[in-house]
C-alpha positions in Angstrom: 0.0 0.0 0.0 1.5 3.4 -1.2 2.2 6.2 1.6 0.4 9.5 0.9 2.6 11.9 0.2 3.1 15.1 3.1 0.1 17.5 2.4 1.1 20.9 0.0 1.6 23.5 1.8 1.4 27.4 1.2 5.4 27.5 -0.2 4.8 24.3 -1.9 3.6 23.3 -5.5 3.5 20.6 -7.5 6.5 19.5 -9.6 4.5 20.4 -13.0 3.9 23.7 -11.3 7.5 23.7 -10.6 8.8 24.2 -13.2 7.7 27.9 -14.7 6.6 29.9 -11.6 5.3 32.9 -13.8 2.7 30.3 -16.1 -0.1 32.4 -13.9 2.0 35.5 -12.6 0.8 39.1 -13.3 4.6 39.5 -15.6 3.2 37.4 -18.1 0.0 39.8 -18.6 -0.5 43.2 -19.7 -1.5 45.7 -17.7 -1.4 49.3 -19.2 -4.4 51.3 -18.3 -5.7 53.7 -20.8 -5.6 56.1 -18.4 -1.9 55.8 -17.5 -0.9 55.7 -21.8 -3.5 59.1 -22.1 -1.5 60.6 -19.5 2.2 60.0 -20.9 1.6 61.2 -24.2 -0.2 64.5 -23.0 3.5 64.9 -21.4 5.1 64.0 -24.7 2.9 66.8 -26.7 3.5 69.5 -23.7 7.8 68.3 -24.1 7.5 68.7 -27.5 5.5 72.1 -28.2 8.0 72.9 -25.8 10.8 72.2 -27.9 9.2 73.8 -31.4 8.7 77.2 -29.0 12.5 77.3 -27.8 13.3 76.5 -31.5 11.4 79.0 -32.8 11.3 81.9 -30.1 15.1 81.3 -28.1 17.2 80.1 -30.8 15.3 81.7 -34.0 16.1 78.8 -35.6 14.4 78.1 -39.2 12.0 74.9 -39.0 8.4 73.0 -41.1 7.0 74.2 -38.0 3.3 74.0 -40.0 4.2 69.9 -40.5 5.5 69.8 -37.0 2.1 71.0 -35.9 0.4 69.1 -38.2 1.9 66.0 -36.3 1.2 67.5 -32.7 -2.2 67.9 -33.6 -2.5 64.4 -35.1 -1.2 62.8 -31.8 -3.2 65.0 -29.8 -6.3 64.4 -32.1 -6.0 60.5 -31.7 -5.6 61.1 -27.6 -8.7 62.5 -27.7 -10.7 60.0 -29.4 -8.9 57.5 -27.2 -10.1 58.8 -24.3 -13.4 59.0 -26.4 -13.8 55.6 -27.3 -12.7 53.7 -24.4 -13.5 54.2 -20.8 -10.4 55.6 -19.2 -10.2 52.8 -16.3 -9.6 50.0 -19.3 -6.6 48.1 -19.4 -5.4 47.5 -23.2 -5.0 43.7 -24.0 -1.3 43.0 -25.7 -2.4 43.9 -29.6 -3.7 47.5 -28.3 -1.4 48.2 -26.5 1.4 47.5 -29.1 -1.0 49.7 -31.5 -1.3 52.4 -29.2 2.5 52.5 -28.4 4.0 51.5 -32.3 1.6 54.6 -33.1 3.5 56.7 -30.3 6.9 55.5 -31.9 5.9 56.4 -35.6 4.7 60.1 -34.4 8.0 61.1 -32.6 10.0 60.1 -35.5 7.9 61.8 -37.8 8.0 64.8 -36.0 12.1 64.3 -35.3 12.6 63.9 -38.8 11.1 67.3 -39.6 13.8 68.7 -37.4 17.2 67.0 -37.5 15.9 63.5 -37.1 19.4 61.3 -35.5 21.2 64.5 -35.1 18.7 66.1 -32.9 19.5 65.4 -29.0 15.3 64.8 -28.0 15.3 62.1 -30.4 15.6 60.4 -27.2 11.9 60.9 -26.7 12.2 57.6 -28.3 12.4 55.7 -24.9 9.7 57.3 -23.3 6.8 54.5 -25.4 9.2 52.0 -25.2 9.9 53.0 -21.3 6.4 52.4 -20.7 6.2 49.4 -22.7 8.7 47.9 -20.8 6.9 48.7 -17.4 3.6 47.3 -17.8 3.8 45.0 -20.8 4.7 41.1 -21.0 8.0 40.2 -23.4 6.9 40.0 -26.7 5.0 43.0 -27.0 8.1 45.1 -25.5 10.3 43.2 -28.1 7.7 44.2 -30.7 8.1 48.5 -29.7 11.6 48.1 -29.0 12.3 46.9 -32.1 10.3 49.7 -34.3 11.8 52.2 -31.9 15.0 50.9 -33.1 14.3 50.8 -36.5 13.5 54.1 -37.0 16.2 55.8 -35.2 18.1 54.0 -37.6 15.9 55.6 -40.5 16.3 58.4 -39.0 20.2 58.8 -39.7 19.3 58.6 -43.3 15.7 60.3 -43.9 15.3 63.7 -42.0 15.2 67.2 -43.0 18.3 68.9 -41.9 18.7 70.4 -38.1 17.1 73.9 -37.8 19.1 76.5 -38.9 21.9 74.0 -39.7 22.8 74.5 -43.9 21.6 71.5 -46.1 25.5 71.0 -47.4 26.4 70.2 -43.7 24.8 66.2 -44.4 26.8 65.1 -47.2 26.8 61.7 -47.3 30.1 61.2 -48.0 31.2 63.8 -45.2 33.4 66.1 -47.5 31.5 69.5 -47.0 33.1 72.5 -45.6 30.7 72.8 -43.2 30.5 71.0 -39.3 31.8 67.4 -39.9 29.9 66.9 -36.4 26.5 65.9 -38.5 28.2 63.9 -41.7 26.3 60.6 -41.8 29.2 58.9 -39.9 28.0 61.0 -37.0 24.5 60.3 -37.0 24.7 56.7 -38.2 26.8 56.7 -34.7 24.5 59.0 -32.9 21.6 56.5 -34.2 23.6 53.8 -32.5 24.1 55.7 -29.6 20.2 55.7 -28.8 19.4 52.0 -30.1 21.8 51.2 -27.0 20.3 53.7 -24.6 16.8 52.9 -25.4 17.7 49.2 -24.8 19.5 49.2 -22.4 16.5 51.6 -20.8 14.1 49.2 -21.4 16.3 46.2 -19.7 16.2 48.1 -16.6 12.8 48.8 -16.4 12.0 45.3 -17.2 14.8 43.7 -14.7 13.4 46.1 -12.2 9.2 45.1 -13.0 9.7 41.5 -13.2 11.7 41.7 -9.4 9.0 43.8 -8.2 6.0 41.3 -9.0 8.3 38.6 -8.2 8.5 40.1 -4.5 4.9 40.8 -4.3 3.8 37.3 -5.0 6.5 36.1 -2.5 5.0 38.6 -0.1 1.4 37.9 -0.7 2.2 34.3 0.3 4.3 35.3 3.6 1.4 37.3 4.8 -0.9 34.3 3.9 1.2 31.4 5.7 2.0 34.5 9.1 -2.5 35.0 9.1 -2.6 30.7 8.8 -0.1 30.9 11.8 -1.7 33.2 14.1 -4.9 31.5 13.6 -4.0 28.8 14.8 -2.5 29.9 17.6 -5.5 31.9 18.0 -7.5 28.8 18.5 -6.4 27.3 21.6 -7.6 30.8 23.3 -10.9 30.0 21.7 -11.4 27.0 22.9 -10.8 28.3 26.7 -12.9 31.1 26.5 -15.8 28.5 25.1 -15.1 25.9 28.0 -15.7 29.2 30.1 -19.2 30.7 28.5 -20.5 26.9 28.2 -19.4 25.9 31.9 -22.3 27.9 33.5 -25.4 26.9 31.5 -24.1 23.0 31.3 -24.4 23.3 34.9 -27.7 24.4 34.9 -28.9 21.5 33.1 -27.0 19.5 35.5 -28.8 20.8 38.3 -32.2 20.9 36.8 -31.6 17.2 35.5 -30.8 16.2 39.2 -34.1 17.5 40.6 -36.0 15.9 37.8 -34.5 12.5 38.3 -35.6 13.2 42.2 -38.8 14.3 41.6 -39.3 11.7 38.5 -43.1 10.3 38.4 -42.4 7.1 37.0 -39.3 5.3 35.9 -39.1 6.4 32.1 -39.0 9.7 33.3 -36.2 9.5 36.1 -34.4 7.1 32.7 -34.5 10.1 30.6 -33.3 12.5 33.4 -30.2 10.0 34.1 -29.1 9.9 30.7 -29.2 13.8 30.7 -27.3 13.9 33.7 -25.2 11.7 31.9 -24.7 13.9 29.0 -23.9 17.1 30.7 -21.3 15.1 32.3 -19.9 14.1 29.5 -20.0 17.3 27.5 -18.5 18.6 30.8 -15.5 16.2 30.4 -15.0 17.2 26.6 -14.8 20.9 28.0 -12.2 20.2 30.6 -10.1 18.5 28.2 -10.6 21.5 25.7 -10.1 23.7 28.2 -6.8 22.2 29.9 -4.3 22.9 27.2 -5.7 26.5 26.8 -5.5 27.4 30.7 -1.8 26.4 30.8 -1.2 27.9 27.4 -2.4 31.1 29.2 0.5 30.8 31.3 3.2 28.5 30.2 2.3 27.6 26.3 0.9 30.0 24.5 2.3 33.1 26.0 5.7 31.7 26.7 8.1 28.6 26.5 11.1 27.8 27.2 14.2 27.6 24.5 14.2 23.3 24.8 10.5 23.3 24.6 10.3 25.7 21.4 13.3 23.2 19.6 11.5 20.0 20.9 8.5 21.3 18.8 10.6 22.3 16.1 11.9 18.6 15.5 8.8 16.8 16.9 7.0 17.1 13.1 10.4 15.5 11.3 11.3 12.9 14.0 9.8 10.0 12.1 9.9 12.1 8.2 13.0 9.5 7.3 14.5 6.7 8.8 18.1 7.7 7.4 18.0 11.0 9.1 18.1 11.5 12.7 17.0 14.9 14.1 18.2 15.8 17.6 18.2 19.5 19.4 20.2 20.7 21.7 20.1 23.6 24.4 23.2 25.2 25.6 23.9 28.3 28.4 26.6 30.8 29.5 27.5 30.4 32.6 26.2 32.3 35.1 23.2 33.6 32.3 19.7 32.4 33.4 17.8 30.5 30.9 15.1 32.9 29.1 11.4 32.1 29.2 10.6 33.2 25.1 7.3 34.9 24.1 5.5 31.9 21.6 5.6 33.3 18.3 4.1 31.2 15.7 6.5 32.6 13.2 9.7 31.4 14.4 7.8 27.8 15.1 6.7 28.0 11.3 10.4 29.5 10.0 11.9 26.8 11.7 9.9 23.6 10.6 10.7 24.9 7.3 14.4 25.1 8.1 14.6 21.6 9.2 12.3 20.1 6.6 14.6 21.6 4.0 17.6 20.7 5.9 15.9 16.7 5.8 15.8 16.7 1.9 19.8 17.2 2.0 21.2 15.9 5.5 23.3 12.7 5.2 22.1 11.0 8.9 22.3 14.3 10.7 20.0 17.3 11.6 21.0 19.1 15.0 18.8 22.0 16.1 20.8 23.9 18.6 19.9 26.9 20.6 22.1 28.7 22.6 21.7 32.0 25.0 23.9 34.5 27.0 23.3 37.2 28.9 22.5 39.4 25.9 21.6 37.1 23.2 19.3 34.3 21.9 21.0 32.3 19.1 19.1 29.5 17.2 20.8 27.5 14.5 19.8 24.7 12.2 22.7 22.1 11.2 23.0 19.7 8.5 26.0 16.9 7.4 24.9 17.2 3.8 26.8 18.6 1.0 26.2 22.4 2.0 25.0 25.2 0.1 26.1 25.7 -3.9 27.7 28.7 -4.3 25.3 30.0 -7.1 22.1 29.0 -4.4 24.2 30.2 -1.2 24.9 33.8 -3.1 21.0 34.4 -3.5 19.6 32.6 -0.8 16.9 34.3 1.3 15.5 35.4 -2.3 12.0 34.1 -3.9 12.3 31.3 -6.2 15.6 30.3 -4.9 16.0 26.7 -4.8 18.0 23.4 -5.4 15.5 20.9 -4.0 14.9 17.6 -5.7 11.7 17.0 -7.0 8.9 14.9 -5.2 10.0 11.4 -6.4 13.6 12.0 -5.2 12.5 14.0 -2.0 12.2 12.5 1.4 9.6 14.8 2.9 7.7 14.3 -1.0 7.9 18.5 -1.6 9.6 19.7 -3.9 9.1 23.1 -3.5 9.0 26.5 -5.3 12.0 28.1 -3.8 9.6 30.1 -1.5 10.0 28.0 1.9 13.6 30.4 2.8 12.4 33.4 1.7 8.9 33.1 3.9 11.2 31.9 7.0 13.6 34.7 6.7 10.8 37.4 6.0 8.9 36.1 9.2 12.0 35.8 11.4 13.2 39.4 10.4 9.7 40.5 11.7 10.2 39.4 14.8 13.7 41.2 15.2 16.0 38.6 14.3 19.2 38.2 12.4 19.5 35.5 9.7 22.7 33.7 8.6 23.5 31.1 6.2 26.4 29.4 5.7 28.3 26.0 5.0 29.3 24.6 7.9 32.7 22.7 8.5 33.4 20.2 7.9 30.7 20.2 5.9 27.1 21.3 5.8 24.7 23.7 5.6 24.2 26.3 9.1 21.3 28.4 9.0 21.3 30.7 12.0 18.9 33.2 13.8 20.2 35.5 16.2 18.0 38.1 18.7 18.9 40.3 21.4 17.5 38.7 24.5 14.8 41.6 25.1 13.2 41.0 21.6 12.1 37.3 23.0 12.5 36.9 26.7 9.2 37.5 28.5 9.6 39.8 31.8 
């Protein structure tokens, strides 16, 4: 008969589910809002009548200022039915938002090739569609504006009215002019190339920077989902006291009011059916006192504080019997002279640590040692494995989502194999509480993971 595997938990996902952890993930969806693109190109038309005025009014410079307008006015035309058509909270699906941007794209070069097209400096305007495309757009699609953005800056080198006030001889193509060899088509093929990197290399950021951001939020989102798990259930045994309590008093009352009836009974059914209600309260009583005897100490001595061996007892208790090839043992060492703390219960150490040693059972040889230690100053908890250790490439981002190097169900002895999540949540929920988190390979060998608090962050007074 075939063991069930451990149950899934919140940091835990299938192996198909393993393997891409953005199939479902906000990165791989658009999400431009019409609002937000309406916005951004009301900035672009204020930047560049801007730039006409100090063309025409501080540098007197010479310009197709009637075509430039006529362009403005397009893009400002098109804005407006936008905002028009579609309701202004809508988010554009992939295909219009490419539209909407490639349009962008097309209108700045059209309006940069009426004035200097590569050779003007604001052809860097550029990067503002692509910019956006790269914040709130999935892969393809920026690929898709990146690409015309590039295309025409390259276009631009070869088909664009000279630079105001800049003589027509200046952009021979061969360079040979008297004029400034600064704008010769060497320069603005360069100057083209210039931007093509800068707008790349833009958009890379932005990306980099997006996907990292959702990346975190998701890890987040589950963190505050497995801490609210953890503090209800550590919420319950108060529960259970305080229903023990409010049920105590009218169980009683039946009790009583049973008694007199069994007393007073008539005739012998009667008296039968007031004994089996005594009986019944009794019982019900019992269940109560069981419910309520965990809860009364917890008031006292579990639930508002434990000491250091009883919080690494319950840290190994769950992986005592996970494998037969691993043994799990803790350990509880002093200073001398320092008195042992009594520690606040905080569900999310508890939780950071199962994890600890549950990932630590995947990769131990035969070994697993939970050690805490304490001083007069300090509380230091560590988790020990003789496995291999920690790879360089996973040790240099550990404590990061998605990290991980766990085997996959089939060749895992606790059956999860894990979406990188488990470290990330622990470290998160042990930094809450005011700790400090190591990791390290151990020596001789091994992986160390260590949390370390000041003794007033824990210790209850």
């Amino acid at each position: 008969m075939t063991e069930p595997r451990p149950p899934i938990g919140l940091d835990k996902a299938p192996l198909a589910s393993a393997q891409d952890v953005w199939v479902t993930a906000d990165i791989r969806r658009g999400h431009l809002r019409l609002r937000t693109l309406i916005r951004v190109r009301w900035m672009m038309i204020f930047g560049e009548v801007l730039l006409l005025a100090g063309l025409a009014l501080g540098l007197n410079h010479q310009a197709p200022f009637g075509g430039c307008a006529l362009v403005i006015l397009a893009v400002a035309f098109v804005n407006i039915t936008t905002a028009r058509i579609w309701p202004r909270n809508k988010i554009l699906n992939d295909e219009e938002a490419v539209a909407q941007l490639s349009f962008d794209v097309v209108q700045i070069s059209c309006l940069m090739a009426l004035i200097g097209g590569s050779g003007n400096p604001f052809v860097i305007g550029l990067a503002a569609p692509v910019t956006l495309a790269a914040a709130s757009l999935p892969l393809r699609p920026l690929v898709i504006v990146t690409s015309l953005a590039a295309l025409c800056v390259i276009l631009l080198a070869f088909l664009a009215l000279p630079y105001p006030g800049v003589p027509l001889d200046l952009f021979d193509l061969h360079g040979e002019s008297s004029g400034n060899p600064m704008l010769t088509l060497e320069y603005r093929l360069t100057a083209s190339a210039a931007i093509v990197a800068g707008i790349t290399l833009v958009a890379g950021i932005v990306r980099q920077s997006v996907v990292e951001a959702a990346r975190m939020a998701l890890a987040l989102d589950v963190t505050r989902s497995v801490l609210a798990r953890e503090q209800k259930l550590s919420a319950l045994g108060t529960l259970a006291a305080a229903a023990a309590h409010e049920l105590g008093t009218p169980l009683a009352t039946i009790s009583i009011v049973a008694k007199e009836l069994a007393r007073e009974a008539p005739n012998a059914a009667v008296r039968e059916d007031a004994d089996l209600l005594i009986a019944q309260a009794e019982r019900c009583r019992d269940i109560l006192k069981r419910l309520a005897a965990m809860p009364d100490e917890a008031a006292d001595e579990v639930h508002d504080r434990l000491s250091l061996r009883q919080l690494v007892q319950e840290v190994i208790e769950p992986h005592a019997n996970t494998s037969g090839d691993v043994r799990v043992e803790a350990i509880v060492t002093g200073a001398k002279g320092a008195a042992a703390p009594a520690i606040r219960r905080l569900p999310e150490i508890t939780h950071a640590f199962n994890s600890f040693v549950e990932n630590a059972v995947d990769f131990a040889k035969s070994e697993i040692l939970v050690s805490a230690r304490f001083d007069a100053d300090c509380i230091t908890i560590e988790v020990r494995d003789d496995g291999a250790g920690f790879a360089p490439e996973i040790l240099a981002k550990l404590g990061e989502p998605y990290i991980t190097s766990r085997p996959g169900a089939e060749g895992s002895r606790t059956g999860h194999p894990g979406m990188g999540l488990g470290f990330f949540i622990s470290k998160t929920l042990l930094e809450r509480t005011g700790a400090v988190v190591t990791y390290s390979n151990a020596k001789p060998r091994g992986a160390l993971v260590s949390a370390k608090w000041k003794r007033a962050a824990l210790e209850v007074a």
